[in-house]
BALUM-453531 format. One record per residue (C-alpha): residue number from 1; residue in three letters; x, y, z. Coordinates in nm, 4 decimals. Example, Ala and Ser with C-alpha at 12.3 -4.5 7.8 and 13.67 -1.06 7.14 Angstrom:
<dozas>
<doza nr="1" rest="ala" c1="1.2300" c2="-0.4500" c3="0.7800"/>
<doza nr="2" rest="ser" c1="1.3670" c2="-0.1060" c3="0.7140"/>
</dozas>
This chain:
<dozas>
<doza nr="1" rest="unk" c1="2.2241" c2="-3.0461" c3="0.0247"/>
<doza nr="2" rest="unk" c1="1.8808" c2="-2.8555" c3="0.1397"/>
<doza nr="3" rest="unk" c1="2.0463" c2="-2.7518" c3="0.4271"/>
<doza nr="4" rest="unk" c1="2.3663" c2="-2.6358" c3="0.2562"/>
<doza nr="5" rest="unk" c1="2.1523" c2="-2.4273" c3="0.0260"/>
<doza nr="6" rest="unk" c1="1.9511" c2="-2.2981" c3="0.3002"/>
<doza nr="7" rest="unk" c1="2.2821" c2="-2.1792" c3="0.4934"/>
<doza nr="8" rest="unk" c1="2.4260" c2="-1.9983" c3="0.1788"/>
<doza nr="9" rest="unk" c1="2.0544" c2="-1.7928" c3="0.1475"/>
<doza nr="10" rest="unk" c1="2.0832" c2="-1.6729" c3="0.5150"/>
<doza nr="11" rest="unk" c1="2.4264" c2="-1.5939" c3="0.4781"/>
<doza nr="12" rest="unk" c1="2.3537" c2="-1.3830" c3="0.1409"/>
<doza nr="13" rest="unk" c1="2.0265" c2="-1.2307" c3="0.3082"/>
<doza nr="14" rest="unk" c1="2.2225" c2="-1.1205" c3="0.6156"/>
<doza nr="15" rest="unk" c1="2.4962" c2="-0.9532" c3="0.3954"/>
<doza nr="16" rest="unk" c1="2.2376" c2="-0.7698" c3="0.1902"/>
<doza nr="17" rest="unk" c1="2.0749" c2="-0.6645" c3="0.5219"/>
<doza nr="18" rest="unk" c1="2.3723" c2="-0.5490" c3="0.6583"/>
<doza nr="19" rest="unk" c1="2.4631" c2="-0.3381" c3="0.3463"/>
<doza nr="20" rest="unk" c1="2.1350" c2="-0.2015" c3="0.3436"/>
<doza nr="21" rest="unk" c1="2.1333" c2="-0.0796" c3="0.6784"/>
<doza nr="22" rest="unk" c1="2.5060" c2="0.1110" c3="0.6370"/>
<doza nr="23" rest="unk" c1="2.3537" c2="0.2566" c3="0.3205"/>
<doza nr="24" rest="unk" c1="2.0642" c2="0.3908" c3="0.5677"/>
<doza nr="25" rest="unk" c1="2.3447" c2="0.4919" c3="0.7819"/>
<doza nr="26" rest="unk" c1="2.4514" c2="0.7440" c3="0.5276"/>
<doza nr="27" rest="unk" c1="2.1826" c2="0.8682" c3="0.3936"/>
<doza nr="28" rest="unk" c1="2.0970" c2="0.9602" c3="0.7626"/>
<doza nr="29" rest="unk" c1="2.4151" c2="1.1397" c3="0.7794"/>
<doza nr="30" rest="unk" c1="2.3970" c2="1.3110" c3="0.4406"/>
<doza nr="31" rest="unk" c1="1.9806" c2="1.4929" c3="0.5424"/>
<doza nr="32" rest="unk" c1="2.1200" c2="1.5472" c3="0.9148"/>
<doza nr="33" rest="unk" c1="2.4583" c2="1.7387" c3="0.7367"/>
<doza nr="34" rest="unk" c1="2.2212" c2="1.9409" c3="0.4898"/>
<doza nr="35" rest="unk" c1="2.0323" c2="2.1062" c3="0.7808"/>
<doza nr="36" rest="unk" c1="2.2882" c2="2.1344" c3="1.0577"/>
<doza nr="37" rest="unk" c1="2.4428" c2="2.3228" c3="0.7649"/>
<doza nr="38" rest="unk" c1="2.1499" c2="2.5361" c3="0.7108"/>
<doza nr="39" rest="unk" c1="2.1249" c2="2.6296" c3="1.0978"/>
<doza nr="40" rest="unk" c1="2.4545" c2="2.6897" c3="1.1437"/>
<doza nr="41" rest="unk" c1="2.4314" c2="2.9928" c3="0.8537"/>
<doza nr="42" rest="unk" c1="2.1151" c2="3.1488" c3="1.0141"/>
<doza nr="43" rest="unk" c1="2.3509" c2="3.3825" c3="1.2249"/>
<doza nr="44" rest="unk" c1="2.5195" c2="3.5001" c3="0.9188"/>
<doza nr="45" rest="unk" c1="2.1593" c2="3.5525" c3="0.7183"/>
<doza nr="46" rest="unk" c1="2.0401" c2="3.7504" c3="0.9804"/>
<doza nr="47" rest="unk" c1="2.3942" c2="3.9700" c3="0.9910"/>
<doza nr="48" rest="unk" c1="2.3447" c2="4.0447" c3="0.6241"/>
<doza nr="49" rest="unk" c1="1.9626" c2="4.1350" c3="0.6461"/>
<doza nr="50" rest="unk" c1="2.0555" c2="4.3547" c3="0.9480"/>
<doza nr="51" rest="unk" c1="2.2942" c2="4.5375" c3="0.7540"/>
<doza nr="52" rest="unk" c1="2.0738" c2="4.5616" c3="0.4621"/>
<doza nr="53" rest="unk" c1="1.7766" c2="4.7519" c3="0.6506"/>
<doza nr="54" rest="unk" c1="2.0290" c2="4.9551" c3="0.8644"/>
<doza nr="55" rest="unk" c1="2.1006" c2="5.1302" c3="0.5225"/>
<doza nr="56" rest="unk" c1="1.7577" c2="5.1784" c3="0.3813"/>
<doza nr="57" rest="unk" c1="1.7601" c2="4.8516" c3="0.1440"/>
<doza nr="58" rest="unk" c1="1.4168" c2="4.6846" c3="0.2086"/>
<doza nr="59" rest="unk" c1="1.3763" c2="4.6123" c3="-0.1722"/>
<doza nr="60" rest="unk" c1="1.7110" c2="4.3569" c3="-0.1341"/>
<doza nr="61" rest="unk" c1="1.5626" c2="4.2244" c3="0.1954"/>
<doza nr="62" rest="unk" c1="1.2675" c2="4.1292" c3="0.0617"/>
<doza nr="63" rest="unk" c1="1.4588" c2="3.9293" c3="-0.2027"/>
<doza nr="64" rest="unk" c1="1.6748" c2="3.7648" c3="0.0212"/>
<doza nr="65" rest="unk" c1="1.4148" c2="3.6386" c3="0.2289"/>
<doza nr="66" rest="unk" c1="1.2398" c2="3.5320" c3="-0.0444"/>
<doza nr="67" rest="unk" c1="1.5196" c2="3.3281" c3="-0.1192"/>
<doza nr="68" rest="unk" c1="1.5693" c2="3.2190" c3="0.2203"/>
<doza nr="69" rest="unk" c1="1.2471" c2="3.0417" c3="0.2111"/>
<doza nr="70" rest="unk" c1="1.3030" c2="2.8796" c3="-0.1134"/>
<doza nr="71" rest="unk" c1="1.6262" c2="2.7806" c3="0.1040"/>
<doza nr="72" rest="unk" c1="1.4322" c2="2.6237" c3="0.3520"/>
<doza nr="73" rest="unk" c1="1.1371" c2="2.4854" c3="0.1624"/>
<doza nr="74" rest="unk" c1="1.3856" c2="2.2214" c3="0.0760"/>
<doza nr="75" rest="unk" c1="1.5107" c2="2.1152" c3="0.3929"/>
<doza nr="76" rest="unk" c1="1.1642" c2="2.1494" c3="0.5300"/>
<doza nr="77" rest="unk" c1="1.0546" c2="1.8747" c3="0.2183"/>
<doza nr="78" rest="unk" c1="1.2117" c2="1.6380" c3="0.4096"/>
<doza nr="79" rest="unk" c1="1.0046" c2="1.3349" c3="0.5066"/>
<doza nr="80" rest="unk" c1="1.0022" c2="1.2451" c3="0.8804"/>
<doza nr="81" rest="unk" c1="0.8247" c2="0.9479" c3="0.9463"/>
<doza nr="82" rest="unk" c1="0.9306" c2="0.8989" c3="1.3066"/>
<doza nr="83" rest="unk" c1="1.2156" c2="0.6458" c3="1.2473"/>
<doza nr="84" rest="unk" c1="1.5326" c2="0.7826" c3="1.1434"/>
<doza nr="85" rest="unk" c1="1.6677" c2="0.4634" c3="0.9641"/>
<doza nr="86" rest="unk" c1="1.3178" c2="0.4689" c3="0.7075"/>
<doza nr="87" rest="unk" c1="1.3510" c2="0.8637" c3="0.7555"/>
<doza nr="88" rest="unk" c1="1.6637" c2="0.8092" c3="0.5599"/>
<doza nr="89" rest="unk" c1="1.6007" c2="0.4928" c3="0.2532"/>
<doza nr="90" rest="unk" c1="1.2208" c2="0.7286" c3="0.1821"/>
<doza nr="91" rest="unk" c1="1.4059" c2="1.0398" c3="0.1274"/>
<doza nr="92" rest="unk" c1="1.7119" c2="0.8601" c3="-0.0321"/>
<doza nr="93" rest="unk" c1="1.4271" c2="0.7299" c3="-0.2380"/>
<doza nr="94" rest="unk" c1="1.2206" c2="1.0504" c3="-0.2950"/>
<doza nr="95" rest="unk" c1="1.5756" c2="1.2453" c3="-0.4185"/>
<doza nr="96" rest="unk" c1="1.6454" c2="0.9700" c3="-0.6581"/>
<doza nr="97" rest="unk" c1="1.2474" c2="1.0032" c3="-0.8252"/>
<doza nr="98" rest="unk" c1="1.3398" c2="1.3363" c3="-0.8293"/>
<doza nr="99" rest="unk" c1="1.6844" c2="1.3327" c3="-1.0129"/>
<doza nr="100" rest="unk" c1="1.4561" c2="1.1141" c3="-1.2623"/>
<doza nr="101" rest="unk" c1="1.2261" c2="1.3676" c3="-1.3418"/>
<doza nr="102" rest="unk" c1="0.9211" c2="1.1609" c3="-1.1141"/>
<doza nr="103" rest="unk" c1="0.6739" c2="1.3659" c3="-0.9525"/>
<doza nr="104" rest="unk" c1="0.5866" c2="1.2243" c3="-0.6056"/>
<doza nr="105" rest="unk" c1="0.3207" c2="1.3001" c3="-0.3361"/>
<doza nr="106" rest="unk" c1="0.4085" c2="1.1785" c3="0.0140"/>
<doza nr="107" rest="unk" c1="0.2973" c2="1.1312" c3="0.3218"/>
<doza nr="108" rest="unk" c1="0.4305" c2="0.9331" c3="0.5799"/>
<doza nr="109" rest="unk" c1="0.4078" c2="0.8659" c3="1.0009"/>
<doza nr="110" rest="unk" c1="0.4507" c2="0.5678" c3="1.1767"/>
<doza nr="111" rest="unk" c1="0.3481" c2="0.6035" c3="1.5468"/>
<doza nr="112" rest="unk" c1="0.5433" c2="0.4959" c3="1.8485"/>
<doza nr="113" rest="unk" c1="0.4078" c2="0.1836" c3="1.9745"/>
<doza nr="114" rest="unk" c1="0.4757" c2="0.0337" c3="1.5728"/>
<doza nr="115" rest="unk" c1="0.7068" c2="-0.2780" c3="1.6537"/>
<doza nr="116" rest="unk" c1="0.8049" c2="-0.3785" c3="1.3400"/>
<doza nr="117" rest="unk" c1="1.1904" c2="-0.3736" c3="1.3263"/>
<doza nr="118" rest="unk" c1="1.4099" c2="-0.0761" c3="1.1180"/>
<doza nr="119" rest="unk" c1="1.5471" c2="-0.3663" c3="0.8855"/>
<doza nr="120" rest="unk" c1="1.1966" c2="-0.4950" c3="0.7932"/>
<doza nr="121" rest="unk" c1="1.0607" c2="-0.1412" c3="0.7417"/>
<doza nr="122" rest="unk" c1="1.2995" c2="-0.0179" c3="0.5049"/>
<doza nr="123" rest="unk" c1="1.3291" c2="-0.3037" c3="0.3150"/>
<doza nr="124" rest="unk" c1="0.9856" c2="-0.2984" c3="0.2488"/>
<doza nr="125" rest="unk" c1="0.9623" c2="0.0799" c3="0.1481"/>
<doza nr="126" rest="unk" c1="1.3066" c2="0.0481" c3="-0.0378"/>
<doza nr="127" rest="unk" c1="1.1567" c2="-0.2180" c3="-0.2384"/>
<doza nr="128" rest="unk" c1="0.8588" c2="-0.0788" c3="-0.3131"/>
<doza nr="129" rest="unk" c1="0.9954" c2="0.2798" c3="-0.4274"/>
<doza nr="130" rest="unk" c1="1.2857" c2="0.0943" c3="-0.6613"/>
<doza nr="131" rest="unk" c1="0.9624" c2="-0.0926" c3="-0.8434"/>
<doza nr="132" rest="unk" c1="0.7950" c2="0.2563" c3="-0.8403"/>
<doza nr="133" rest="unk" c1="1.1233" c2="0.4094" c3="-0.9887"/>
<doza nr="134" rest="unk" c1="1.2231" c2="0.1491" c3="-1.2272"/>
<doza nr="135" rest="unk" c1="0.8156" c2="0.1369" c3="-1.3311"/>
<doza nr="136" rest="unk" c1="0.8509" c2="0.5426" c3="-1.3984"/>
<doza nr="137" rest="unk" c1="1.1305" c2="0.5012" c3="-1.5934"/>
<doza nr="138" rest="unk" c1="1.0296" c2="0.3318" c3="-1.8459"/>
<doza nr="139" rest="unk" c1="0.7958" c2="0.6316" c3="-1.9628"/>
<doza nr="140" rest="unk" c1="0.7819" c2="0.9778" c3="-2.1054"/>
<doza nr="141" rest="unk" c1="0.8439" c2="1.2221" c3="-1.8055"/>
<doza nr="142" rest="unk" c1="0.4950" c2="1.3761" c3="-1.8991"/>
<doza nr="143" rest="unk" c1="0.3246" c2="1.0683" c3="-1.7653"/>
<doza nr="144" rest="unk" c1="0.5370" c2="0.9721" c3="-1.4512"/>
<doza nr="145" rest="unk" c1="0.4186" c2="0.9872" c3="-1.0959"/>
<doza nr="146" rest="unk" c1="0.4685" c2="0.8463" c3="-0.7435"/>
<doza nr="147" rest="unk" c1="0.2197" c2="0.8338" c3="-0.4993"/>
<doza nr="148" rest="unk" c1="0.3180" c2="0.7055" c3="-0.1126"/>
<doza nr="149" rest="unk" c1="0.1116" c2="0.6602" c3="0.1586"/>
<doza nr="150" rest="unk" c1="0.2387" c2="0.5607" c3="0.5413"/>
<doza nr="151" rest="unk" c1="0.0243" c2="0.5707" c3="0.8094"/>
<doza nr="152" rest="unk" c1="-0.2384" c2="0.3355" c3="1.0783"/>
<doza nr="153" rest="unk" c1="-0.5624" c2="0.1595" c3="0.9290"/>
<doza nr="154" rest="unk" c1="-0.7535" c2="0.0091" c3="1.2218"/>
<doza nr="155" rest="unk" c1="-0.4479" c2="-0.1800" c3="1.4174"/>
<doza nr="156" rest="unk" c1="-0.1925" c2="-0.1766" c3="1.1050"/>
<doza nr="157" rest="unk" c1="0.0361" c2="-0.0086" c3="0.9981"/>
<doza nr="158" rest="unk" c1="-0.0415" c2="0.0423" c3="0.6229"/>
<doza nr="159" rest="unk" c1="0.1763" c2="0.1293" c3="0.3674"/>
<doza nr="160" rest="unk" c1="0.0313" c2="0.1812" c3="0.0172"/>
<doza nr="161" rest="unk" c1="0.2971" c2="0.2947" c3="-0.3085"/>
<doza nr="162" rest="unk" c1="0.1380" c2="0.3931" c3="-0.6335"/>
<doza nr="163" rest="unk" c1="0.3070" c2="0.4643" c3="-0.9034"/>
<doza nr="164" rest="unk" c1="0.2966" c2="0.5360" c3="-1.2869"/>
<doza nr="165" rest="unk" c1="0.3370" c2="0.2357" c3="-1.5192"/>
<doza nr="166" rest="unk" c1="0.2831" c2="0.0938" c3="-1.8823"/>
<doza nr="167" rest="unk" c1="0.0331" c2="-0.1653" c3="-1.9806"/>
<doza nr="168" rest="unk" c1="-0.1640" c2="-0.4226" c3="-1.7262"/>
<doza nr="169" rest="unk" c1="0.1214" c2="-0.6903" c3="-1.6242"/>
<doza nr="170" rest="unk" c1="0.0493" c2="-1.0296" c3="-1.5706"/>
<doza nr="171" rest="unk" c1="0.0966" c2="-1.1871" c3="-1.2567"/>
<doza nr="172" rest="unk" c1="0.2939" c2="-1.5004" c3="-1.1814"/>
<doza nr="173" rest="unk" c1="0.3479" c2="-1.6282" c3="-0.8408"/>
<doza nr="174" rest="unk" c1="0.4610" c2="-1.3261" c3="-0.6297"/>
<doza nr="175" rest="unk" c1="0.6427" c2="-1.1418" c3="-0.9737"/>
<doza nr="176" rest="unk" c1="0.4791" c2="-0.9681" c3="-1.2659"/>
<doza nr="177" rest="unk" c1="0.5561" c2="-1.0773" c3="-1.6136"/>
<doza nr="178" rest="unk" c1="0.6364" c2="-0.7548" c3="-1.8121"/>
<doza nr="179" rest="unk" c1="0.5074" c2="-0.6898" c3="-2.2019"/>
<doza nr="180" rest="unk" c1="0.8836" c2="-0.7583" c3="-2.2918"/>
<doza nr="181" rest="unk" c1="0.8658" c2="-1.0962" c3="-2.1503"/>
<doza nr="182" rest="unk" c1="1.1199" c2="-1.0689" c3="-1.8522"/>
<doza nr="183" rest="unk" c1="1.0100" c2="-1.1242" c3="-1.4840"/>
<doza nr="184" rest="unk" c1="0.9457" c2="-0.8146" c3="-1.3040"/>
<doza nr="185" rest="unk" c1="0.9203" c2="-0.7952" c3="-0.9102"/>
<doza nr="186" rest="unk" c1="1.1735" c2="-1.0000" c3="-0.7264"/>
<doza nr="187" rest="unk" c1="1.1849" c2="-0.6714" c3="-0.5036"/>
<doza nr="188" rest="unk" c1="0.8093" c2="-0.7888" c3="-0.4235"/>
<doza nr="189" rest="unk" c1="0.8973" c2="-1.1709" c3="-0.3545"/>
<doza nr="190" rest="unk" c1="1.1065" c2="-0.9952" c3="-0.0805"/>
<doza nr="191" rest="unk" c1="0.8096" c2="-0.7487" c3="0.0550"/>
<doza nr="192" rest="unk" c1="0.5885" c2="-1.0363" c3="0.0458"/>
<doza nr="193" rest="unk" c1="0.8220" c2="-1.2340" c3="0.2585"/>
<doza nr="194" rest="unk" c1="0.8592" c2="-1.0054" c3="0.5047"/>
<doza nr="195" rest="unk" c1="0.4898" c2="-0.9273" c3="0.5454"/>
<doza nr="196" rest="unk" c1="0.4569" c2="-1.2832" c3="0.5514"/>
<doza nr="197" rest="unk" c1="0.7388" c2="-1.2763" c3="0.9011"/>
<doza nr="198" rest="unk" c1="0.5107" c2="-1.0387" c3="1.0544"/>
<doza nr="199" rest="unk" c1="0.1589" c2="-1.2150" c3="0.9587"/>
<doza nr="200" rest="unk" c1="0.0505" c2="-0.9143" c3="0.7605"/>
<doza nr="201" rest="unk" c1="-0.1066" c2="-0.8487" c3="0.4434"/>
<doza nr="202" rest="unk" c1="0.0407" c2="-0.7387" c3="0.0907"/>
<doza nr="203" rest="unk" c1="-0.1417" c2="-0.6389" c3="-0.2245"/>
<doza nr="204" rest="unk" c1="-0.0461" c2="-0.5823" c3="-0.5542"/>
<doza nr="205" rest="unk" c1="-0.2550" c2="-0.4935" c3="-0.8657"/>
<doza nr="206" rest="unk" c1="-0.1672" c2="-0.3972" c3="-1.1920"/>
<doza nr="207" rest="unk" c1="-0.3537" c2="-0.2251" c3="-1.4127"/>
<doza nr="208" rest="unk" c1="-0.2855" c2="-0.0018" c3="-1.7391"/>
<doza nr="209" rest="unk" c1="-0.1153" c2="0.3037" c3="-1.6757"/>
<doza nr="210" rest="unk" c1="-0.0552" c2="0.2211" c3="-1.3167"/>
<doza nr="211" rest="unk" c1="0.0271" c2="-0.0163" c3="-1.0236"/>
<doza nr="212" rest="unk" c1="-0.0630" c2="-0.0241" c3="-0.6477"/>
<doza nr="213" rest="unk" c1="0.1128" c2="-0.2143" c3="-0.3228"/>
<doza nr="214" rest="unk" c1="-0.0081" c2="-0.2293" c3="-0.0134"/>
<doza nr="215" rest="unk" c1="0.0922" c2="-0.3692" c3="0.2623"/>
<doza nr="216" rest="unk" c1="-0.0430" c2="-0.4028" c3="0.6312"/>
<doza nr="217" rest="unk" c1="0.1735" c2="-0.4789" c3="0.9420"/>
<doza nr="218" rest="unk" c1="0.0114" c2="-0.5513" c3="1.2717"/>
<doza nr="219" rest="unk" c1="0.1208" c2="-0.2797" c3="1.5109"/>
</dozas>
């Protein structure tokens, strides 16, 4: 029966693995589209700025290159990591704090020699950010925030999400017991296993007003 049950949990983690990874896929597709988009109308903004100062009209250059860099102030907000599959779940991420009204501060690199798989990665940051989201939520937009942090710490790779949240929440096991009662953090029990596969380190601590997870990977 053990073995049955532990058949049907590989099966369902490899199909949520596998839909994960053609989400990626498109979110990948959807950045890369935005800015091949944006290059491919450079020719035509520098037509129209051409014709502008041919007759005289610096005034409505200036304001179209000040919209220009508005323009690309957006693409250039893009996050690039290094890895284009956890290039694509942060930034799918960081747009969807964003349509929620969530500030967020982030800065991200993974270097090259970093041998933790594409899967693992972005189902740790994707887990993280969705507690982060769902956390923000919950509050007045005054008080929201996202803080995320990717980079090396001695021979890790160390990946630290803060985030806005509501009163201290207890822990229990590897999930946090919310003021309304209801377990909170099964997207945790999944970091933590995965940190636990690579024989690394995760951290979580709740506090009022706010919540931290780190997590370390050896490189």
């Amino acid at each position: 029966m053990s073995r049955l049950f532990g058949r049907w949990i590989d099966r369902r983690i490899e199909a949520y693995q596998t839909d994960l990874m053609q989400k990626y896929c498109d979110e990948v597709e959807s950045m890369y589209t935005k800015m091949r988009g944006w290059r491919h109308d450079y020719h035509n903004h520098i037509q129209a700025m051409q014709a502008s100062m041919a007759l005289g009209r610096y005034e409505e250059v200036k304001e179209y290159l000040r919209l220009l860099n508005d323009d690309l102030t957006t693409v250039d907000t893009v996050v690039k990591t290094g890895r284009v599959m956890v290039d694509a779940i942060l930034n799918g991420k960081l747009s969807l704090a964003a349509r929620h009204e969530i500030p967020v501060n982030a800065k991200a690199k993974i270097p090259a020699d970093c041998r933790v798989s594409d899967v693992d990665l972005c189902v740790v940051i994707g887990n993280l950010l969705d507690n982060a989201i769902e956390e923000n939520r919950k509050l007045e937009a005054s008080k929201r925030f996202i803080r995320v942090y990717i980079g090396t710490k001695n021979t890790y790779l160390y990946i630290a999400v803060t985030n806005a949240a509501g009163r201290r929440q207890e822990k229990t096991g590897a999930r946090f017991l919310s003021s309304k009662g209801s377990m909170h953090g099964f997207g945790l029990s999944r970091v933590e296993g995965i940190v636990k596969k690579q024989e690394g380190v995760f951290t979580a601590d709740s506090e009022d007003g706010g919540f931290t997870a780190e997590v370390l990977l050896p490189l």
